[in-house]
Backbone as CSV, one residue per row, in Angstrom:
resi,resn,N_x,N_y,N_z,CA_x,CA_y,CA_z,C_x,C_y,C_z
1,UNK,-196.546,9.040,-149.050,-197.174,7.760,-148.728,-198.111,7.924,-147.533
2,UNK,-199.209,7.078,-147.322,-200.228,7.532,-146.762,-199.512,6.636,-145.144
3,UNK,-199.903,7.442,-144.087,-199.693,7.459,-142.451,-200.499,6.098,-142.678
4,UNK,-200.131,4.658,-141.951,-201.122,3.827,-141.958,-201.129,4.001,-139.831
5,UNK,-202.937,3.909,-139.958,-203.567,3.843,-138.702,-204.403,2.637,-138.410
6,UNK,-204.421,2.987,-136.961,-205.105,1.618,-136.515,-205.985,2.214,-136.003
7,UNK,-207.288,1.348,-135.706,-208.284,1.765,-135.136,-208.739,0.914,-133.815
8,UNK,-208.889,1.521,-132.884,-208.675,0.357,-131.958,-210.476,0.564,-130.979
9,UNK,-211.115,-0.364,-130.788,-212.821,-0.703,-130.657,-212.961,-1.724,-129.667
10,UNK,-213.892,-1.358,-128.943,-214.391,-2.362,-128.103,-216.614,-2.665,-128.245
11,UNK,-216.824,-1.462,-129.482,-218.238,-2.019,-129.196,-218.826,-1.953,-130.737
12,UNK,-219.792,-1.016,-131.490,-220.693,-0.830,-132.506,-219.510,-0.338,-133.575
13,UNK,-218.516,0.081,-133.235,-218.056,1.087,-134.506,-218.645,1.936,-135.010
14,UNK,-219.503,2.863,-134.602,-220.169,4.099,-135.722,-218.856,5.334,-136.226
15,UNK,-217.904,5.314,-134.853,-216.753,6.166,-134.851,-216.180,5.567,-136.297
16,UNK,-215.465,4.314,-136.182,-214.757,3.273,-137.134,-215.522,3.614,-138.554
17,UNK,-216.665,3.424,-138.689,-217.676,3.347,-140.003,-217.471,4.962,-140.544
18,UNK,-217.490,6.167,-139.738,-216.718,7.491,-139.871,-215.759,7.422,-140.990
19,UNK,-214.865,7.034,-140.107,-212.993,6.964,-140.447,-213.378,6.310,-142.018
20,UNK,-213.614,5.519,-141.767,-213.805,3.806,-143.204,-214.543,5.114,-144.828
21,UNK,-215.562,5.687,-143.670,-216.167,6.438,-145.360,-215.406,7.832,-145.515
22,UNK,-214.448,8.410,-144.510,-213.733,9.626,-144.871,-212.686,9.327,-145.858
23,UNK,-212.603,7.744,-145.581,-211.298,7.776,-146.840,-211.290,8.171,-148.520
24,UNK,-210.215,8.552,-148.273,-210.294,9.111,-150.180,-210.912,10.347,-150.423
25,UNK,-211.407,10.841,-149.366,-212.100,12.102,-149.428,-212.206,12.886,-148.424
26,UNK,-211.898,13.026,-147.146,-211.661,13.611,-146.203,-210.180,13.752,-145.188
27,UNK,-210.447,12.163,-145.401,-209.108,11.638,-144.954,-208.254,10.711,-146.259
28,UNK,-207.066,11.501,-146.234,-206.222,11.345,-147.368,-204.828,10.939,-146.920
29,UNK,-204.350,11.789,-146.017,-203.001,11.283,-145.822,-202.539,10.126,-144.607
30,UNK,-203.695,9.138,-144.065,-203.527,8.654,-143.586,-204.540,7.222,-144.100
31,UNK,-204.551,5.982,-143.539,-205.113,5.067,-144.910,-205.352,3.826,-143.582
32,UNK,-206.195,3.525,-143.263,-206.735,2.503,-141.979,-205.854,1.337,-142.128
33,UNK,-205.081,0.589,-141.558,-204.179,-0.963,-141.615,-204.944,-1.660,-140.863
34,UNK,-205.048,-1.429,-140.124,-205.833,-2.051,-138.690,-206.903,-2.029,-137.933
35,UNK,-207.592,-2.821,-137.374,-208.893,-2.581,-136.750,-208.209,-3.825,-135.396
36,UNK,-208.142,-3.394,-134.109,-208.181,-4.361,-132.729,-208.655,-3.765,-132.056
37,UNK,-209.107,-5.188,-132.222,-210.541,-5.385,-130.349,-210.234,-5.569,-129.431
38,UNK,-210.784,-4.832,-128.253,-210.928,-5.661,-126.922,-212.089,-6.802,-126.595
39,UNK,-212.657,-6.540,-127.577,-213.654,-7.296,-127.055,-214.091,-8.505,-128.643
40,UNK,-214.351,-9.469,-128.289,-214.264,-10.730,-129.705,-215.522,-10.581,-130.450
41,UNK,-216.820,-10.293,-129.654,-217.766,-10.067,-130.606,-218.303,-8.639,-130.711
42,UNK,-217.223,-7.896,-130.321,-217.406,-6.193,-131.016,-217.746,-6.273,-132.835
43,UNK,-219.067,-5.686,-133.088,-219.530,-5.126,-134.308,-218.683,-4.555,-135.183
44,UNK,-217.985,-3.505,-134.332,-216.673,-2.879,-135.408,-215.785,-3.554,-136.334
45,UNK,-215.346,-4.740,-135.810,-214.814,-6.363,-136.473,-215.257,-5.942,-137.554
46,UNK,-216.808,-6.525,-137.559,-217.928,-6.794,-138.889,-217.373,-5.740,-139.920
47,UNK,-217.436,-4.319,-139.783,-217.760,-3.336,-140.120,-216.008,-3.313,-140.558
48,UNK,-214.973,-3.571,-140.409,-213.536,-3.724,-140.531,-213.162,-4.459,-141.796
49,UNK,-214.704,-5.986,-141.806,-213.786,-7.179,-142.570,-214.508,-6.487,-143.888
50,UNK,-216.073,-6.370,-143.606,-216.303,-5.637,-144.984,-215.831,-4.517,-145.820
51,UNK,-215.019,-3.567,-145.396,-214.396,-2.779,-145.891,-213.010,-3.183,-145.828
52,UNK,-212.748,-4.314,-146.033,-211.117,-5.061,-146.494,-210.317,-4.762,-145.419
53,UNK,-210.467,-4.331,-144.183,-209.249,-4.281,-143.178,-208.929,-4.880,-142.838
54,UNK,-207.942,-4.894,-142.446,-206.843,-6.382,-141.411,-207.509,-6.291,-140.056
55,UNK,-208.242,-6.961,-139.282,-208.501,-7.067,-137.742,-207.357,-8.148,-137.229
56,UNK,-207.430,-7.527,-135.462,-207.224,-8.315,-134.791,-207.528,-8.075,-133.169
57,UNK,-207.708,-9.448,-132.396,-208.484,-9.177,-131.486,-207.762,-9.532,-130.052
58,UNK,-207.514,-8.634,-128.855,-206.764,-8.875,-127.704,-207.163,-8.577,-126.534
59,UNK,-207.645,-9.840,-125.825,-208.421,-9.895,-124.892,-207.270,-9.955,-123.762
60,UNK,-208.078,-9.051,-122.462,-207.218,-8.698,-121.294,-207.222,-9.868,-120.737
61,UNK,-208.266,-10.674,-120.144,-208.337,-11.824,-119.555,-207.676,-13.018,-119.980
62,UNK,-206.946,-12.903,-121.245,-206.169,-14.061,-122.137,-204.779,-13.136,-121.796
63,UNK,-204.950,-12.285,-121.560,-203.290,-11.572,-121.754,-202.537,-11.635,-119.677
64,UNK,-203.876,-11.920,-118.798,-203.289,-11.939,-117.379,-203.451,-10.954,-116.881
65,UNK,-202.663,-9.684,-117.032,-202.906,-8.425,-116.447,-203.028,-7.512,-117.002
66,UNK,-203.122,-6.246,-116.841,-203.587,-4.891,-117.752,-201.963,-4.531,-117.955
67,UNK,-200.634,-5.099,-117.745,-199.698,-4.441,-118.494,-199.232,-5.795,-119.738
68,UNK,-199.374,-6.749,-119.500,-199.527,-7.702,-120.214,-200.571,-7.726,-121.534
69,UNK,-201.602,-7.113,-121.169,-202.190,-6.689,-121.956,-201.685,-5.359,-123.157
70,UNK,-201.620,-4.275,-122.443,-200.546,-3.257,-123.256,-199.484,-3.872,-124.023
71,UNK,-198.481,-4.875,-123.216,-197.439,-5.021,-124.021,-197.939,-5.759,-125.332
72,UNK,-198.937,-6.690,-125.412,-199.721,-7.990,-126.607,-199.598,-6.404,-127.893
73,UNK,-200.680,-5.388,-127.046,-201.491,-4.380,-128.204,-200.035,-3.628,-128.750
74,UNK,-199.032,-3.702,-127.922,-197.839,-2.817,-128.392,-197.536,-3.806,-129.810
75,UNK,-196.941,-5.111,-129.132,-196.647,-6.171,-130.497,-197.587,-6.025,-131.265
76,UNK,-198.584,-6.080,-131.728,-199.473,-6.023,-132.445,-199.131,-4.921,-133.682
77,UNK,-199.442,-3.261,-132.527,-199.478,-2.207,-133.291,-198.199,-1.981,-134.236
78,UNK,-196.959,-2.484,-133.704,-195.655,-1.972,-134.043,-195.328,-2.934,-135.099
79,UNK,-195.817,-4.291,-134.975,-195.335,-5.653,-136.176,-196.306,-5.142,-137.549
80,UNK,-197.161,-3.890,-137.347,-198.163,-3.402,-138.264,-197.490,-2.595,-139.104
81,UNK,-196.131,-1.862,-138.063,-195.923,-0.587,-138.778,-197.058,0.594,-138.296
82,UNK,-197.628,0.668,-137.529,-198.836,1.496,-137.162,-198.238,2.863,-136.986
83,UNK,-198.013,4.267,-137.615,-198.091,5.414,-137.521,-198.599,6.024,-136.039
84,UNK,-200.483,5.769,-136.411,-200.959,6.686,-135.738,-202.341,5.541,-135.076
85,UNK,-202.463,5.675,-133.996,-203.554,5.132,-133.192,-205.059,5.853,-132.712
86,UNK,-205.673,5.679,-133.278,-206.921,6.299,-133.638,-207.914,5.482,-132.316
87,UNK,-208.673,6.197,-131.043,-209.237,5.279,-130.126,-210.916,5.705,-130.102
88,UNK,-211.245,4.360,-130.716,-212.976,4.938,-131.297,-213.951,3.875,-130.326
89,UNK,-214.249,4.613,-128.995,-215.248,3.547,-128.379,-214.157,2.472,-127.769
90,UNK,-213.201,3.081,-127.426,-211.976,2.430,-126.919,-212.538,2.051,-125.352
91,UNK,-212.737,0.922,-124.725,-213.472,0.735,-123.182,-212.010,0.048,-122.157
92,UNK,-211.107,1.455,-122.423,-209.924,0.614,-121.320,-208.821,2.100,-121.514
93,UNK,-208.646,2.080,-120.217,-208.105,3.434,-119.562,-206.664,2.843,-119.974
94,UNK,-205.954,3.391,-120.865,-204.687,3.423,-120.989,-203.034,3.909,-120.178
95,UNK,-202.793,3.139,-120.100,-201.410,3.802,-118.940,-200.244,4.374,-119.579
96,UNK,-199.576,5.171,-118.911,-198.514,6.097,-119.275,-197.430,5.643,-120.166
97,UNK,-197.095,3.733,-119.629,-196.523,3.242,-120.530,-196.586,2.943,-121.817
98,UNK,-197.946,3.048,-122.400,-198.220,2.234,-122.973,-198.234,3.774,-123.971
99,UNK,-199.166,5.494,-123.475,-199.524,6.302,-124.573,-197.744,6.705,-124.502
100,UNK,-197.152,6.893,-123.592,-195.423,7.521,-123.694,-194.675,6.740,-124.765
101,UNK,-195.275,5.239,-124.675,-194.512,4.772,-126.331,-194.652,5.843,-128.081
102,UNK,-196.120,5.939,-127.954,-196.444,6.602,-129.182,-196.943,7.958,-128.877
103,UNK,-196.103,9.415,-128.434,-195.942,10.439,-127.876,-196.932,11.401,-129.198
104,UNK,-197.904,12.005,-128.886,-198.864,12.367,-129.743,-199.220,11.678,-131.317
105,UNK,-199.398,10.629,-130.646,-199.773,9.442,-131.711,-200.423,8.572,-131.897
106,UNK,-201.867,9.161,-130.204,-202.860,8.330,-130.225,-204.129,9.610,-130.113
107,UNK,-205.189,9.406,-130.622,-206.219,10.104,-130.777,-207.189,9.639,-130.230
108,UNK,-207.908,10.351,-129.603,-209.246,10.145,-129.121,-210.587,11.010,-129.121
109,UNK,-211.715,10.508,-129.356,-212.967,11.356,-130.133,-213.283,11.345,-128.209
110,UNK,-214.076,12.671,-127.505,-214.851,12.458,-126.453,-216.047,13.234,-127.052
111,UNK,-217.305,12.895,-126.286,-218.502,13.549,-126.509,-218.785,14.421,-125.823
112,UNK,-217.580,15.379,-125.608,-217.895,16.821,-124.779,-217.090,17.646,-125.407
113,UNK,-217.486,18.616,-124.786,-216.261,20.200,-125.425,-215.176,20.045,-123.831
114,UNK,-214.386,19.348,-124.007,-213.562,19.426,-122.953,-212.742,20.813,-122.488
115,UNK,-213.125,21.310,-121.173,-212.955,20.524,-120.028,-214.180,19.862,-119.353
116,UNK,-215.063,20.518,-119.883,-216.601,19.793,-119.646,-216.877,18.500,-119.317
117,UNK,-217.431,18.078,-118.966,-218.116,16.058,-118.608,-216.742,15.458,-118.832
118,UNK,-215.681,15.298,-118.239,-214.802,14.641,-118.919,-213.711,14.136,-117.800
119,UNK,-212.674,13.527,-118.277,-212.065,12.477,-116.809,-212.591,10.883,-116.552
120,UNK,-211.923,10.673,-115.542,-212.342,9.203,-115.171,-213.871,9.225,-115.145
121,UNK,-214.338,7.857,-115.833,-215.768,7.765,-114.780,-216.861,8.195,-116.691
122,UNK,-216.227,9.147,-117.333,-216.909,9.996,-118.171,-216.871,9.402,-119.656
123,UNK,-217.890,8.356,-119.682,-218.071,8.022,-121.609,-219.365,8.238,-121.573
124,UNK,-219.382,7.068,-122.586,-220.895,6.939,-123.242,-221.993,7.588,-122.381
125,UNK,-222.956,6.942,-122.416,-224.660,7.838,-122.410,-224.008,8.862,-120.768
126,UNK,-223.447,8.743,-119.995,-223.470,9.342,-118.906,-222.828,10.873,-118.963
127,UNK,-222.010,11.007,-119.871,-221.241,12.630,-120.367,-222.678,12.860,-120.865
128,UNK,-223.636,12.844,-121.367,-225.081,13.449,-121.910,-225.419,13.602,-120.619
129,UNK,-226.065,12.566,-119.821,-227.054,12.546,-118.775,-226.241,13.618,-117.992
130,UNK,-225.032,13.952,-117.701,-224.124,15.066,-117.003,-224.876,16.364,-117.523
131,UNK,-224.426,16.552,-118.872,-224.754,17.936,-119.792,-226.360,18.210,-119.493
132,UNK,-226.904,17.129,-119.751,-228.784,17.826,-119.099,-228.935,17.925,-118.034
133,UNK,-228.498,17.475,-117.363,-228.437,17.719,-115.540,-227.907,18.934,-115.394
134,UNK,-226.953,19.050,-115.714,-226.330,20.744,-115.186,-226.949,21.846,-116.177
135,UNK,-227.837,21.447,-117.184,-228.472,22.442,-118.089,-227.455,23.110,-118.871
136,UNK,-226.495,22.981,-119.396,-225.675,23.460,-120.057,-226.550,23.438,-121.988
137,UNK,-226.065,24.471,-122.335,-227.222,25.105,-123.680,-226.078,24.760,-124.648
138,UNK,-225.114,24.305,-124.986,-224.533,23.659,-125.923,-223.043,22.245,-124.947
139,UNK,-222.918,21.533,-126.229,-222.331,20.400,-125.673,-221.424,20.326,-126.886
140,UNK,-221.059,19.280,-127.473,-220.442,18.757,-128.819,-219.540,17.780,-128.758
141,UNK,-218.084,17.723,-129.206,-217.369,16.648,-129.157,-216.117,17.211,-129.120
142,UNK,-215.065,16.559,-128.699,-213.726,16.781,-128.919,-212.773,15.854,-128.791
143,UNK,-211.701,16.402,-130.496,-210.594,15.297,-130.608,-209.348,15.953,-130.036
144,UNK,-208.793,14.526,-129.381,-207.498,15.234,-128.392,-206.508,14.277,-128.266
145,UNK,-205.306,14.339,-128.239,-204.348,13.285,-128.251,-204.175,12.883,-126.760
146,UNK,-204.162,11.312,-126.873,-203.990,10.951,-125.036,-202.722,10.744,-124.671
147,UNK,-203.013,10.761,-123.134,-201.640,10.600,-122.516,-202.230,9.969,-121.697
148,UNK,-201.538,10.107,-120.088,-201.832,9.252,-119.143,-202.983,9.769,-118.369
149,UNK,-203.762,10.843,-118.675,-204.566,11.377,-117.657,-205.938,11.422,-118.874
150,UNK,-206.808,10.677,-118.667,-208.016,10.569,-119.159,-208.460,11.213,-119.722
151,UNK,-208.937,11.729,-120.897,-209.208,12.837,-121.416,-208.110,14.349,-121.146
152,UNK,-207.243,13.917,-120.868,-206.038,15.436,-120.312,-205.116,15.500,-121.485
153,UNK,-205.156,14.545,-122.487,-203.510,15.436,-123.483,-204.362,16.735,-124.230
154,UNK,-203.530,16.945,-124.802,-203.631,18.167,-126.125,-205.203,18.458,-127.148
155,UNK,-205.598,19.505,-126.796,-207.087,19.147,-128.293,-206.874,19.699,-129.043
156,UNK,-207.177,18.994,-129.716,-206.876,19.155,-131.752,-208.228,19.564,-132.281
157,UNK,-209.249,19.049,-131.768,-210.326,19.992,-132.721,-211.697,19.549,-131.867
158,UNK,-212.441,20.738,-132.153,-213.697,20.590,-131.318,-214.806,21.102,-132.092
159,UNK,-216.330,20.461,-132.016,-217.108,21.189,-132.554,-218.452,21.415,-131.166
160,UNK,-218.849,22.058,-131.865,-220.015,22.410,-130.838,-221.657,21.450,-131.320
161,UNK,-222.218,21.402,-130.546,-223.569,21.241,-130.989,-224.522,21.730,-129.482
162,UNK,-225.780,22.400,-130.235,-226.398,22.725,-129.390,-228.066,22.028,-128.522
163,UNK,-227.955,22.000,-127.571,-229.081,20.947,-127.027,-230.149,21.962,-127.028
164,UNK,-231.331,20.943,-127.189,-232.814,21.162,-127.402,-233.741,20.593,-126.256
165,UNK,-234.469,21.717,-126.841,-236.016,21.227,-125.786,-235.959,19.760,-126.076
166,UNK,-236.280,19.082,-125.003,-236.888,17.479,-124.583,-235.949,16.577,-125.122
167,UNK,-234.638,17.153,-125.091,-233.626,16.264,-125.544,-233.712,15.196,-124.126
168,UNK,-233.544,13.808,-124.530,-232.796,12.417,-123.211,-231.220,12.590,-123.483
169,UNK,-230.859,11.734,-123.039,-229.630,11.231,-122.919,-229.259,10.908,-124.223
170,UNK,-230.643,9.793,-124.998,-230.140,8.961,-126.044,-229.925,9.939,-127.131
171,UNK,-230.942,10.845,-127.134,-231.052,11.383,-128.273,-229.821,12.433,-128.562
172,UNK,-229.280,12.874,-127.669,-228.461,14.132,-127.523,-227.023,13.384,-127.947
173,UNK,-226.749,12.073,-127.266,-225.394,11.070,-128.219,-225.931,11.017,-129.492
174,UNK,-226.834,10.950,-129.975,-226.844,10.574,-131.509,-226.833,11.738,-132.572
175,UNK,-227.194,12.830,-131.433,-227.233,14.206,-132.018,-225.277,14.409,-132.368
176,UNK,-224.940,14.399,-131.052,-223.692,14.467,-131.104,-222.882,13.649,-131.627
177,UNK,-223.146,13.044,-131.910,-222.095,11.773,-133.219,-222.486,12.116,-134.752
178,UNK,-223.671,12.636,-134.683,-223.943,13.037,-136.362,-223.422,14.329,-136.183
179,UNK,-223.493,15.047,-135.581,-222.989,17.140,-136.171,-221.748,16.702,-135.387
180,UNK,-220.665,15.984,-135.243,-219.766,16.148,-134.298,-219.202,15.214,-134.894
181,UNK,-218.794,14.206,-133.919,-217.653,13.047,-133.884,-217.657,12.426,-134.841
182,UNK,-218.604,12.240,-136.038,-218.091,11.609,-137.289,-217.812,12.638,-138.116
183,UNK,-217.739,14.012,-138.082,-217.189,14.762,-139.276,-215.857,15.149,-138.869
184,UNK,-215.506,15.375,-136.612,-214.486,15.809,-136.744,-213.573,14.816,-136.804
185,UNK,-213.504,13.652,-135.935,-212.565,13.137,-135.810,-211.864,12.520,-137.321
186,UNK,-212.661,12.324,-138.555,-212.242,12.261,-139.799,-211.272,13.468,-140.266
187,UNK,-211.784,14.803,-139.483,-210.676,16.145,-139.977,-209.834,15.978,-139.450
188,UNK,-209.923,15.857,-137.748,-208.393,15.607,-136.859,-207.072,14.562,-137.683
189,UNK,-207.507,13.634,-137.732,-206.995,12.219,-138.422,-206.304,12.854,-139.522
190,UNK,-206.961,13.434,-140.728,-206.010,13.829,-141.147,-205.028,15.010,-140.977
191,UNK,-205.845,15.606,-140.408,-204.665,16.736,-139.641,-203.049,16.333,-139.285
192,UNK,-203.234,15.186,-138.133,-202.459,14.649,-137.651,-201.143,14.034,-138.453
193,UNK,-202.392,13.368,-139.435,-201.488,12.625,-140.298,-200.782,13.219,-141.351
194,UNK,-201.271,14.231,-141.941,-200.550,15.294,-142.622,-199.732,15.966,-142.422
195,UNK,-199.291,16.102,-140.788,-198.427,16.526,-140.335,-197.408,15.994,-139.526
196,UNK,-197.651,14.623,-139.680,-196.265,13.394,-139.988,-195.343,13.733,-140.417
C-alpha cells in the first residue's frame, strides 16, 4: 500500500507540481494525501485542488505561538495518517519537537550541494547570490531529512548542476530546479517511501 505524504508549502509550489507529476511514474510507493499551508493565499493550494488533493491551511498568527503552531500542524498531519512529510518551499524553521515526533520522516529539497550555502539565514534567491559571489563552478540541490538544525539531518540524494558564464541569481534557481530539485526530490520520496 502506497506511504501517504503530505506536502507542506508556503509559496508557488513548483517543488509540489514535481511531486503531483512524479506520481505513477517516478514516485510509486508513496501517493500525496495532503497539501498544508502556512500561508492562505499560497499558489501551491491552487496547484493541490486541481490535482484532487486534500488541502489544509495553518496560520501561525491564528495558532498564538510557534509551538502552538507545531502542535495545530501535528493534529493535522497525524488525524491524516501522514507517513512521510515532504517540505517544499516550507518558510518556517522547524523545532526539535516538532521533527523528533516524525524521526527521519520529514524531507527537505535545499538548492545547494550541502555543506555549501546552507544553515540559518540560507533559502531562496540568496543560496544563488552566495554561490556567484564566492565563484564556485558547480552548485545543484540536495534532499536531506530534517531535524533540529537547519539544513543538518542526513542526505539522501544530491545532484549537481553546473554554473555558467553571465548566470544572475534568477537564472541559476531556475537552472537549479529544472536539472535538480524537481527530478531529485521525486527520486528521494520514493526512496524513502519504499523503504517504509
Amino acid at each position: 500500500m502506497a506511504k501517504k505524504i503530505a506536502v507542506l508549502v508556503s509559496g508557488g509550489g513548483t517543488n509540489l507540481q514535481a511531486l503531483i507529476d512524479a506520481q505513477g511514474s517516478v514516485l510509486n510507493s508513496g501517493k500525496i494525501a495532503l497539501v498544508v499551508a502556512n500561508n492562505a493565499n499560497a499558489y501551491a493550494l491552487e496547484r493541490a485542488k486541481k490535482a484532487g488533493i486534500d488541502t489544509a491551511v495553518v496560520l501561525k498568527k491564528e495558532c498564538g505561538s510557534h509551538e502552538a503552531f507545531e502542535t495545530k500542524l501535528m493534529e493535522v498531519l497525524d488525524e491524516n495518517g501522514i507517513d512521510i512529510i515532504i517540505l517544499a518551499g516550507f518558510m518556517t524553521i522547524l523545532t526539535e519537537r516538532f521533527t523528533s515526533h516524525y524521526p527521519k520522516r520529514i524531507l527537505n529539497v535545499h538548492p545547494s550541494l550541502i555543506p555549501s550555502f546552507c544553515g540559518e539565514g540560507y533559502y531562496g534567491l540568496r543560496v544563488h547570490e552566495e554561490a556567484l559571489k564566492y565563484g564556485v563552478k558547480v552548485t545543484g540541490a540536495t534532499v536531506h531529512f530534517v531535524n533540529e538544525i537547519p539544513d543538518g539531518g542526513e542526505i539522501i540524494a544530491q545532484k549537481a548542476v553546473y554554473i555558467e558564464d553571465g548566470d544572475t541569481p534568477e537564472i541559476l534557481q531556475r537552472r537549479v530546479m529544472e536539472q535538480a530539485e524537481w527530478i531529485l526530490l521525486p527520486q528521494a520520496a520514493e526512496k524513502v517511501c519504499a523503504a517504509l
